[in-house]
C-alpha positions, 0 to 999 in steps of 0.5 A: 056676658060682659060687654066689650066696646071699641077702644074709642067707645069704652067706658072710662073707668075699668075694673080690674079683677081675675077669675074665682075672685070672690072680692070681685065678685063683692066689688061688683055687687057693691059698685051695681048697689051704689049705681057706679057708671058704666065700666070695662071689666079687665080680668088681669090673669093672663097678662104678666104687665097687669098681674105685677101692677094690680096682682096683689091689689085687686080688685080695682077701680081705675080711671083711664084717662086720669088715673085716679084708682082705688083698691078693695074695699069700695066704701061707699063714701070713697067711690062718691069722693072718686066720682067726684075727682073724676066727673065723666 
């Protein structure tokens, strides 16, 4: 079951996905498999704002408080020059 944290205490990075989403699924395979901080899981199905932003798009990987983003497929390569951006 996936964690849910206080909005002051969330991880920075979210994931955005949405239920039976088999790229999902290899997103989050991929991200656990390069060691990828901890992260909020955002499933978008039921929100009309972030099914029109991310709908076609997932899954993502998003930087709250920066919001530098990045679209399927994760690379190894791409996440390390995102961690980098981004250093939390």
């Amino acid at each position: 079951m996936p964690k849910s944290f206080p909005v002051e205490t969330a991880p920075a990075w979210d994931l955005y996905i949405r239920d039976h989403c088999g790229l999902c699924d290899q997103a989050l395979a991929v991200l656990a498999a390069f060691g990828f901080p901890e992260f909020r899981m955002v499933w978008i199905d039921d929100d009309p704002v972030l099914e029109a932003r991310y709908g076609s798009r997932i899954p993502v990987l998003s930087h709250r408080t920066v919001g530098a983003a990045l679209d399927w497929p994760f690379e190894a390569d791409a996440l390390q020059r995102l961690r980098e951006r981004v250093r939390d």
